[in-house]
Each structure stands twice: as C-alpha cells, then as structure tokens.
C-alpha positions as CSV (number, residue, x, y, z in Angstrom):
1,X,108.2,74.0,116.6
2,X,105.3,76.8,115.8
3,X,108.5,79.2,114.6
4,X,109.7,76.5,112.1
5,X,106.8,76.5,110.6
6,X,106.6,80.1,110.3
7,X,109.4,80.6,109.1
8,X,108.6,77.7,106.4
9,X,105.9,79.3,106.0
10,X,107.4,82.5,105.1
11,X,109.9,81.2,103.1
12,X,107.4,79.5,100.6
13,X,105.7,82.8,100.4
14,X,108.5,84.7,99.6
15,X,109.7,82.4,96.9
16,X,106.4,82.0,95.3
17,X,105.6,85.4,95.2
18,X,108.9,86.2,93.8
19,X,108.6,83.9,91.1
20,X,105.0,85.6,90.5
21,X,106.5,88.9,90.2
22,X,109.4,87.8,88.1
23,X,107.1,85.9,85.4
24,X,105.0,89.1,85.5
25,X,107.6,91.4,84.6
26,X,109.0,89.4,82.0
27,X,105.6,89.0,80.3
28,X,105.0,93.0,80.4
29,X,108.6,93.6,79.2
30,X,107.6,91.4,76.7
31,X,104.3,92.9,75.5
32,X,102.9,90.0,76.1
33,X,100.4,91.5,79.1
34,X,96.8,90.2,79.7
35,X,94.1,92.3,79.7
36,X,93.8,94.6,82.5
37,X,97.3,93.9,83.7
38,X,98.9,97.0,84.8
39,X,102.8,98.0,85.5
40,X,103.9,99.2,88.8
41,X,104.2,102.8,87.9
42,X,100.0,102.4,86.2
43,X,98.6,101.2,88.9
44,X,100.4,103.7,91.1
45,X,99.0,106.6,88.7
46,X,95.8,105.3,88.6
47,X,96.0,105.2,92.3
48,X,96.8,108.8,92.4
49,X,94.4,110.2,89.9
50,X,91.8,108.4,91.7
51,X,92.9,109.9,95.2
52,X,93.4,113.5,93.6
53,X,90.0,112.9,92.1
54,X,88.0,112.1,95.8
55,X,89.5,115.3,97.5
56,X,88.0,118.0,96.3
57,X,88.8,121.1,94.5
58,X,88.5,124.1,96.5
59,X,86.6,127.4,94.7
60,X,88.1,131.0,93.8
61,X,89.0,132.5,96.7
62,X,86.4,135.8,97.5
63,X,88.1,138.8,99.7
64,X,85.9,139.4,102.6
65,X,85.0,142.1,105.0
66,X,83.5,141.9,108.6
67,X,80.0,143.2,109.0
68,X,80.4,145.4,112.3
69,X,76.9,145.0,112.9
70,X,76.4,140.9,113.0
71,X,79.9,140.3,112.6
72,X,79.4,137.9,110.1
73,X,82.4,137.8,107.2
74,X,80.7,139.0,104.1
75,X,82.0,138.8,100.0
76,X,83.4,142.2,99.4
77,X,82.1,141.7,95.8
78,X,78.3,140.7,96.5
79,X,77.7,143.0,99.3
80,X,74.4,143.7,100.2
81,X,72.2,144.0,103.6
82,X,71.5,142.0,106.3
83,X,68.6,143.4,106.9
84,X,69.3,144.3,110.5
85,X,68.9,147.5,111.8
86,X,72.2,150.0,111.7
87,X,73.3,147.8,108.8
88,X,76.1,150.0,106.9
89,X,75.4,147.9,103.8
C-alpha cells in the first residue's frame, strides 16, 4: 500500500514539475521572464562566479632559499638577517 502511494506520489511530482519547467521555458523563450528569473545556463554562471569568487586567489610566486642557520625558507629577493648568530645574511 505505502509503495502505491509513493509511487503516486512521485508521479504527481514529476508531472507538476514538468509542467513548471515547461511553462518556464516557454515564458523565457518568449521574453516574457519575470524579474529575477534566470535561465539555466545564468544561474549556473552566476553559480560559478560566485564559487570562483570564495576560493581565493593565490599571490606571485617568490623564489626562496634555505637559511642554513635556522633553516627557515627565506625570499631570495627581501633577504636580510635573522639576527642569529653565524647568520650568512
């Protein structure tokens, strides 16, 4: 009984919904879209630009050099000392 009625269930949903998304596409291939309705392909760009723009953007990438004294990686370009003793910097 409780699977007839799921499948009912389903059944409805899937017709109604396909109705939905047939009235939808006729009123956008139309021009006749409401405000803030979006296409497919828009709200899957928006979706992107809005994922590319929460990961962030990594900065230039520095060449660096092991200190042999603290073994820390320092910027080849803003090398300076430690200010530990036998620093060759």
């Amino acid at each position: 009984m409780f699977l007839k009625i799921a499948l009912l269930v389903a059944v409805v949903a899937i017709v109604w919904f396909g109705f939905r998304y047939l009235e939808r596409r006729d009123r956008v291939s139309a021009g006749k879209r409401g405000t803030g309705e979006r296409t497919l392909g828009e709200r899957l760009r928006k979706s992107m630009r809005a994922k590319d723009a929460d990961q962030p953007r990594g900065g230039d990438v520095e060449d660096t050099e092991r200190c042999p004294t603290c073994q820390a990686f320092v910027s080849v370009e803003g090398i300076s000392d430690c200010g530990k003793p036998n620093c060759p910097y």
